[in-house]
C-alpha positions as CSV (number, residue, x, y, z in Angstrom):
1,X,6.6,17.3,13.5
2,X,8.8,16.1,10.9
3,X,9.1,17.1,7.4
4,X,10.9,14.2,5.4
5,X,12.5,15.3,1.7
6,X,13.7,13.3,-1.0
7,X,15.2,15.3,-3.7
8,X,15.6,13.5,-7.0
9,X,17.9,15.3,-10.1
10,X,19.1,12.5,-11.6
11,X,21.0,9.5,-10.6
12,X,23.8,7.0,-10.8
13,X,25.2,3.5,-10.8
14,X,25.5,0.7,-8.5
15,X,28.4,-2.0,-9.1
16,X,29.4,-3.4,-5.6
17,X,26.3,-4.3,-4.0
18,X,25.1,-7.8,-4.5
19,X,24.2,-9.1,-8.0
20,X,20.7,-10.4,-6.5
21,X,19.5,-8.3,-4.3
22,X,20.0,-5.3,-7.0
23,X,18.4,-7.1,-9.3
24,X,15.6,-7.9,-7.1
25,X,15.8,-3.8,-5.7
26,X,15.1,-3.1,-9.5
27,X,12.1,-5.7,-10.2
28,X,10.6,-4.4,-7.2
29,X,10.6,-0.7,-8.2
30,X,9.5,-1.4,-12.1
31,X,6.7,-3.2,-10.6
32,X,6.2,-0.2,-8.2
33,X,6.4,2.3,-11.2
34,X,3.8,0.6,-13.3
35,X,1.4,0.2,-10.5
36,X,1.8,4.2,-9.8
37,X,1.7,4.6,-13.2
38,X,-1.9,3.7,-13.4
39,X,-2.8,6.1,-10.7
40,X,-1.3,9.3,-11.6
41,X,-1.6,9.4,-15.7
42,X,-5.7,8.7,-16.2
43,X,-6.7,12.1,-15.6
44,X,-3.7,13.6,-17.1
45,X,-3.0,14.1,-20.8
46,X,0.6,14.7,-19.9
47,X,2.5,13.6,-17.3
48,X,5.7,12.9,-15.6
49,X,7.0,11.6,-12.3
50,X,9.9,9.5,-10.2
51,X,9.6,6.2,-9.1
52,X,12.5,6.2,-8.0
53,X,12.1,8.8,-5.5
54,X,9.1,7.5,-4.1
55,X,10.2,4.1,-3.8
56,X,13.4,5.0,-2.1
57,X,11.6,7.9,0.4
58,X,9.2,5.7,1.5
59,X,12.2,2.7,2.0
60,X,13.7,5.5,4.3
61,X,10.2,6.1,6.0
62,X,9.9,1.6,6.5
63,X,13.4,2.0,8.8
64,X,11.1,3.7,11.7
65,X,7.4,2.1,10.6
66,X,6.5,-0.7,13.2
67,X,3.9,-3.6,13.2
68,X,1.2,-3.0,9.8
69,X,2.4,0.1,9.3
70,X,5.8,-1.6,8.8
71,X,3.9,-4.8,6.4
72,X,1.6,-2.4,4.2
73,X,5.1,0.1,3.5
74,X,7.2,-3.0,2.1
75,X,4.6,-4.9,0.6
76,X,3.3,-2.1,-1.2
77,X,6.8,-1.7,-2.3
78,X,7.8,-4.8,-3.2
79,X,10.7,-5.4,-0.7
80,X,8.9,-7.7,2.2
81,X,11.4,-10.4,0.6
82,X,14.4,-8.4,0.4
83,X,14.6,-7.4,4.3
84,X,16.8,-5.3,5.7
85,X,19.7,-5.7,2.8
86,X,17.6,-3.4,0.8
87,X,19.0,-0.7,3.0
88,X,22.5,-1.7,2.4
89,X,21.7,-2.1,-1.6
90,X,20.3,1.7,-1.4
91,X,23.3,2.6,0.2
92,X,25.6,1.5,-2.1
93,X,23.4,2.9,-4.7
94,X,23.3,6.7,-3.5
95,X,27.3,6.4,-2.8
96,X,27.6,5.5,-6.7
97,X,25.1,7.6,-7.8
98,X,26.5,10.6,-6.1
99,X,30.2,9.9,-8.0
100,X,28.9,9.8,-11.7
101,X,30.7,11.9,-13.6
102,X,29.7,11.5,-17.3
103,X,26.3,12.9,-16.2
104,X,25.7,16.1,-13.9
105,X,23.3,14.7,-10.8
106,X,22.4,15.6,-7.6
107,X,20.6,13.0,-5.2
108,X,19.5,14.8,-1.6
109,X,17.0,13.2,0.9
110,X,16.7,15.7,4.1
111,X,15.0,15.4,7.3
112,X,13.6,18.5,9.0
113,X,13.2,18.1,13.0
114,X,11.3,20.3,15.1
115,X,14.0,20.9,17.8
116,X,14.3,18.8,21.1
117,X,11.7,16.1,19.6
118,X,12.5,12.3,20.8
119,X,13.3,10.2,18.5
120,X,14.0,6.5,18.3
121,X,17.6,5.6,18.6
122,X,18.5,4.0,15.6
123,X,16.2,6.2,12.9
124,X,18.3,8.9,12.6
125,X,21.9,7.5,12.5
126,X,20.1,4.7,10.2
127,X,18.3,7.3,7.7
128,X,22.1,9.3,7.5
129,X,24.1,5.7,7.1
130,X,21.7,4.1,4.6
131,X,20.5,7.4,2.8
132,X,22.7,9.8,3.4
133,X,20.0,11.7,4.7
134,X,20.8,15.6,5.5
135,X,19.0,16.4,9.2
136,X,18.1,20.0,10.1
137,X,16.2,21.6,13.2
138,X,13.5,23.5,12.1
139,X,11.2,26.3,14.0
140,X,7.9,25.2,13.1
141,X,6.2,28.5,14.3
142,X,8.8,30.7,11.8
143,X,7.3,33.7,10.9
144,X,7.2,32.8,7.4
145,X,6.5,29.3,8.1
146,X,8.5,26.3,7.5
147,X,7.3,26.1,3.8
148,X,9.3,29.0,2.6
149,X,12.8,27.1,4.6
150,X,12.1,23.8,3.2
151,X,11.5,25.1,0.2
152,X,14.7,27.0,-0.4
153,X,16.7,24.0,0.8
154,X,15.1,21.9,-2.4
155,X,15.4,25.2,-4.7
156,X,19.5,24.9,-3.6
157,X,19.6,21.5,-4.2
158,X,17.9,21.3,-7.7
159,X,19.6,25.0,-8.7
160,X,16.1,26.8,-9.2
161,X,14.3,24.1,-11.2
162,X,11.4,22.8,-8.8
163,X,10.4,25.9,-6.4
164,X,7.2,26.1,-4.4
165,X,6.9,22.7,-3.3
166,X,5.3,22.8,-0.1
167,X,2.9,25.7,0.1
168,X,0.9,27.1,3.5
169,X,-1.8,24.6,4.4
170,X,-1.3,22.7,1.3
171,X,-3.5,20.2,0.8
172,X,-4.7,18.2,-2.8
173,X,-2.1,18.9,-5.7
174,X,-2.6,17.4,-8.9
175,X,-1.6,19.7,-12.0
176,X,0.2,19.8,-14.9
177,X,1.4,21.8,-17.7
178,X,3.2,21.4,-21.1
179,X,4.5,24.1,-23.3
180,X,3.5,24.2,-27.1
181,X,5.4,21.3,-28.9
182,X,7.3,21.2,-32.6
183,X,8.3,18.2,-34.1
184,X,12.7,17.5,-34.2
185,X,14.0,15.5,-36.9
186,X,17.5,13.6,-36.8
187,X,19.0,11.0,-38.8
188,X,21.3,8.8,-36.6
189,X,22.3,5.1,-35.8
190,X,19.6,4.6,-33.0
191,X,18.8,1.4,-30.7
192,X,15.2,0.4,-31.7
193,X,12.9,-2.7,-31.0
194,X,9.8,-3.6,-33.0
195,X,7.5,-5.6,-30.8
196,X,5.1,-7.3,-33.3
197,X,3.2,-9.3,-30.2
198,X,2.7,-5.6,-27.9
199,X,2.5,-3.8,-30.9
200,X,4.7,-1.5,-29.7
201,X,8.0,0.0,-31.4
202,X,10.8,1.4,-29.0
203,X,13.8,3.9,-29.3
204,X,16.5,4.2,-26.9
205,X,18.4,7.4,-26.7
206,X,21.4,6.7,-24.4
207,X,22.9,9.8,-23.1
208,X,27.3,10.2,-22.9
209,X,28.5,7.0,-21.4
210,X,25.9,4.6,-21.9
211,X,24.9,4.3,-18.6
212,X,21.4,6.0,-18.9
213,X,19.0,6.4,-21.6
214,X,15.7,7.9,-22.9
215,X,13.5,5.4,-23.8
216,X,10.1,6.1,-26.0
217,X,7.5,3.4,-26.3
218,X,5.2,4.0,-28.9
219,X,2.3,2.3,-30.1
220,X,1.7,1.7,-33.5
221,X,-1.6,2.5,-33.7
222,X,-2.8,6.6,-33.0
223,X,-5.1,5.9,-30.2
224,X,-2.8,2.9,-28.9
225,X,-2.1,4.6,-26.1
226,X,-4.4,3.0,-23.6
227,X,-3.9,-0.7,-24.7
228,X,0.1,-0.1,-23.8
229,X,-0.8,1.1,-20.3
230,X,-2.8,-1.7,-19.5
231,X,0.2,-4.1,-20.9
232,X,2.2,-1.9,-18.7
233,X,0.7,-3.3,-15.4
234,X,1.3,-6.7,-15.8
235,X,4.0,-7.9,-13.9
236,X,7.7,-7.6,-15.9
237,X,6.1,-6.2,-18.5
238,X,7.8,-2.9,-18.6
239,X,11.4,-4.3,-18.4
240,X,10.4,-6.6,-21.8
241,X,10.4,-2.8,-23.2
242,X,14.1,-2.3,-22.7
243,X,15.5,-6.0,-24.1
244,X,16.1,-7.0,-27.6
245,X,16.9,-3.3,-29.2
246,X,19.0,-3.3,-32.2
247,X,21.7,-0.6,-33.8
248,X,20.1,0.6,-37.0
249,X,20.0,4.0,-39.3
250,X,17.1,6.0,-39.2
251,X,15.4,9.2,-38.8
252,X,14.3,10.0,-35.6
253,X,11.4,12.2,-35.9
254,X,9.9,13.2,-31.3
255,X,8.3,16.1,-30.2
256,X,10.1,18.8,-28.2
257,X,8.5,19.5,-25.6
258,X,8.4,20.5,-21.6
259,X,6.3,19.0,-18.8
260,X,5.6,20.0,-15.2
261,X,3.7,17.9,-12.8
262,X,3.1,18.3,-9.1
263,X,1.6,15.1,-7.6
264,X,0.0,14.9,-4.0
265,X,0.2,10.9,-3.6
266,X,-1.9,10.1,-0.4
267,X,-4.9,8.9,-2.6
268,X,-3.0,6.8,-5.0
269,X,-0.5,5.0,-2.2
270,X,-3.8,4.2,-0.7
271,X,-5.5,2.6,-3.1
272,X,-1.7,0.4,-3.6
273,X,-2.3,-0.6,0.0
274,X,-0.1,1.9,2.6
275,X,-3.2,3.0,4.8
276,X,-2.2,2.8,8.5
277,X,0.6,5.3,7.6
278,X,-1.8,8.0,7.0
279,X,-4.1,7.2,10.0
280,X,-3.8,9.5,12.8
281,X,-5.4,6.4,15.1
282,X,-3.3,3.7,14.0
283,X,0.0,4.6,12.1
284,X,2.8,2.9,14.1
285,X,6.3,4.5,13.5
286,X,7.2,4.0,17.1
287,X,10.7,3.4,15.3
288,X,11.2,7.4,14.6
289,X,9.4,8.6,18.0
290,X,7.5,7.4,20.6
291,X,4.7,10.3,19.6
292,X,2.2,9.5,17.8
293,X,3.0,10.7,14.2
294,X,1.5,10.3,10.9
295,X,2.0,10.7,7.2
296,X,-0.2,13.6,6.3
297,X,1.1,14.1,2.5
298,X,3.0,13.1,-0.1
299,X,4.5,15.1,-2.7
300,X,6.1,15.1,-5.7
301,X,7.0,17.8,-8.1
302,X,9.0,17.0,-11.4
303,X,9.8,18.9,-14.2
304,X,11.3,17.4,-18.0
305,X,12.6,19.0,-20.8
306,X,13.3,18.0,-24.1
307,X,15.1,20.4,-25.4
308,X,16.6,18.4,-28.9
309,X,16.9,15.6,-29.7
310,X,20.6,15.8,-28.4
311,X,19.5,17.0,-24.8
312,X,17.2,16.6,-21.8
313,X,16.7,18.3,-18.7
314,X,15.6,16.3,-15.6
315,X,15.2,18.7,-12.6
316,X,18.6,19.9,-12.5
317,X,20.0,18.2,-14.6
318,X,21.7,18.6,-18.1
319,X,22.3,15.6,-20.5
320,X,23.5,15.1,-23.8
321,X,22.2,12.6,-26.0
322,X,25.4,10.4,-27.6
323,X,25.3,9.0,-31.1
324,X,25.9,5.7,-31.6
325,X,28.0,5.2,-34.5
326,X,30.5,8.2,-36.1
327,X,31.0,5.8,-39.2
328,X,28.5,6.2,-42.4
329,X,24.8,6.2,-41.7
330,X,22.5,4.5,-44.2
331,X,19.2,5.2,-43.4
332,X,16.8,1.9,-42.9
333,X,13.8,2.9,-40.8
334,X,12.0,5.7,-39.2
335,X,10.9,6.4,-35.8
336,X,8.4,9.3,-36.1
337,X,6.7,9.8,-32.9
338,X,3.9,11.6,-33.9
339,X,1.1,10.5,-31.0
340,X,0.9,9.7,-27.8
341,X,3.8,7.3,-26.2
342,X,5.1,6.6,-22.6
343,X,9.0,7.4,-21.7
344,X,11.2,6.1,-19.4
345,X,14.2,7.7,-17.8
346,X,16.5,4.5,-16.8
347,X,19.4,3.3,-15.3
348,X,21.0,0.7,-17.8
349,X,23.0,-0.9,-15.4
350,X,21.1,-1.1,-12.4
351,X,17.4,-1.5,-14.9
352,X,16.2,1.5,-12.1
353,X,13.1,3.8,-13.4
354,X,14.4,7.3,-12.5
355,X,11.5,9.2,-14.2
356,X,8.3,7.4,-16.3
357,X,5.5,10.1,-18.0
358,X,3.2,9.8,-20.9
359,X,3.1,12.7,-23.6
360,X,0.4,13.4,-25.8
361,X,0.6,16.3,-26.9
């Protein structure tokens, strides 16, 4: 058995790799996002998860998938195009991300072996070189079961903030939950676009550096809500969100607010088309063992906080919120988020989704 982690706190930038394929990397996983997006936010009121993390645990899983267990993984992802170079691009990625020092971030994916299992040659040594992946030995029959190991390992790693992720015999997981919410009002120089086609307004808060921002899309009607996820889907459409902001004065009225959502993600990857993974009869990843081994569950547990407008808490990590502009403010417009609007945690360099939820209240 093998328990594969991916960890995600916040992450970093990517300068090196090549100008195409990164840019390709990123179109792949916006389109990825919205797709997921659609699956994991009807039902819920509130929610939040990474892309990101998926995207890049499931790129990790491809490097032992064989035959159309191999096809449905990297079409469903987006990277059937990119080949093997998006290994290379995710490995320059991690590296970079794991050296940001404007923002605190912790990236960790981890493979837990049961001891003396074969394994494929080139999985392991591939899954360390490309991801960085951290590989420990596990006794299955523990007395306290290999839930309570793994899950101290990601408690470590995220310093306390996601616990309990794997519980004995877990099986569906979808929940949520949102603390009561006040309104924060600030009057700053803030990046905003007014979308008169999408209806949509958007405010970027960029966090110390510039490299990564908040981003809140918000309808301009109350009960727009529903027609901006379904201009989500189409293809690009999210990355027209984050072009054409402009520098002006205004107050910035958003909610403060804290949302926990634990995702089990067989059902939706299914419906995106990865199938033969989970099949016990005909999942090939003869590439990680010659045993006949099968996705039983994805998870994903993520946890925001807004604290104030001048800081967020992803996971484990702690950002401030920059201003824009020291000089005199003269006050132009208002952003008062007042209903329901989708956010994006983003990479400004790279264009990566790190974390995508919808609040409403």
């Amino acid at each position: 058995m093998i328990f594969l982690l991916m960890t995600l706190v916040v992450l970093g930038q990517l300068v090196s790799a090549d100008q195409k394929q990164q840019l390709a990397l990123s179109s792949a996983l916006s389109n990825f996002s919205q797709r997921l997006y659609q699956k994991v936010s009807v039902d819920m009121p509130n929610v939040v998860y990474s892309p990101y993390s998926i995207h890049s645990a499931l790129n990790m899983v491809s490097l032992g998938a064989r035959g159309d267990t191999a096809t449905e993984i990297k079409n469903t992802l987006g990277i059937a195009s990119l080949g093997n170079s998006v290994h290379e691009t995710y490995k320059e990625l991690i590296k970079q991300m794991n050296s940001v020092t404007d923002v605190e971030m912790t990236t960790t994916n981890a493979l837990f072996l049961k001891p003396y299992i074969q394994h494929g040659p080139d999985f392991i040594p591939d899954s360390m070189g490309y991801y960085s992946a951290h590989i420990a030995s596990i006794q299955f029959p523990h007395l306290a079961g290999p839930e309570k190991l793994i899950n101290g390992y990601i408690a470590a790693r995220t310093k306390n903030k996601i616990n309990n992720l794997l519980r004995p015999g877990t099986q569906e997981l979808l929940s949520f939950s949102t603390d009561s919410v006040e309104m924060m009002t600030d009057d700053r120089n803030v990046n905003i676009k007014r979308d008169d086609v999408s209806k949509v307004d958007v405010a970027e808060l960029p966090f110390k550096g510039g490299r990564f921002s908040l981003y809140i899309a918000l309808p301009r009607a109350v009960n727009g809500i529903t027609d901006l996820e379904q201009l989500l889907v189409q293809p690009d459409q999210a990355d027209q969100l984050f072009t054409g902001l402009t520098s002006v004065g205004a107050r910035l009225v958003i909610p403060k607010f804290k949302t926990e959502t634990m995702l089990n993600l067989n059902t939706p990857l299914k419906e995106m088309g990865i199938t033969q993974a989970f099949n016990p009869s005909s999942a090939n990843f003869s590439g990680i063992t010659p045993a006949r081994i099968f996705i039983s569950e994805v998870l994903q547990k993520v946890l925001i906080e807004v604290e104030e407008i001048g800081a967020v808490v992803s996971a484990a990590a702690a950002m401030k919120v920059m201003r824009l502009s020291s000089g005199p403010l003269h006050l132009k417009e208002n952003f008062i988020a007042d209903h329901s609007f989708v956010y994006f945690l983003r990479d400004n360099q790279t264009g990566q989704i790190l974390l995508q939820g919808k609040f409403t209240g």
